[in-house]
C-alpha positions, 0 to 999 in steps of 0.5 A: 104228093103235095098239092101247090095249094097245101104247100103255099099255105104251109109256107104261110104258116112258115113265113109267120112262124119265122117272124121275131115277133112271137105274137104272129106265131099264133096267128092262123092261115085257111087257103080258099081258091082264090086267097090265103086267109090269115086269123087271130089277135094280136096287140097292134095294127103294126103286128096286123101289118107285118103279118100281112106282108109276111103272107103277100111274099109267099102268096104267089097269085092268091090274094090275101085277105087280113082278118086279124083283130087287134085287141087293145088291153094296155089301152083299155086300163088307162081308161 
């Protein structure tokens, strides 16, 4: 039988990899106790945002804490 807890992460990790922006399929879900944590890179806050609120729909309680980090290398060329 499947925990509630497994299966909230796995929706997650469903809810992300249904997005049309590919760079959210790589992206990681870890669920604690108490929130759903989401990891990796992506290019933009825009992307860090979608993220996030493609997790708090199917979070239910948990909290959702956003540890992606954005990484700007078309930014940094320019420079």
């Amino acid at each position: 039988m499947i925990s509630s807890s497994s299966r909230v992460e796995d929706q997650a990790r469903l809810a992300l990899l249904a997005s049309p922006v590919s760079a959210l399929h790589e992206l990681s879900v870890r669920q604690t106790d108490e929130a759903l944590l989401i990891s990796g890179t992506v290019a933009s806050f825009y992307h860090k945002q979608l993220a996030q609120e493609a997790v708090r729909h199917v979070a239910q309680d948990l909290q959702v804490v956003n540890a992606i980090d954005v990484d700007y290398p078309h930014l940094v060329d320019k420079y």
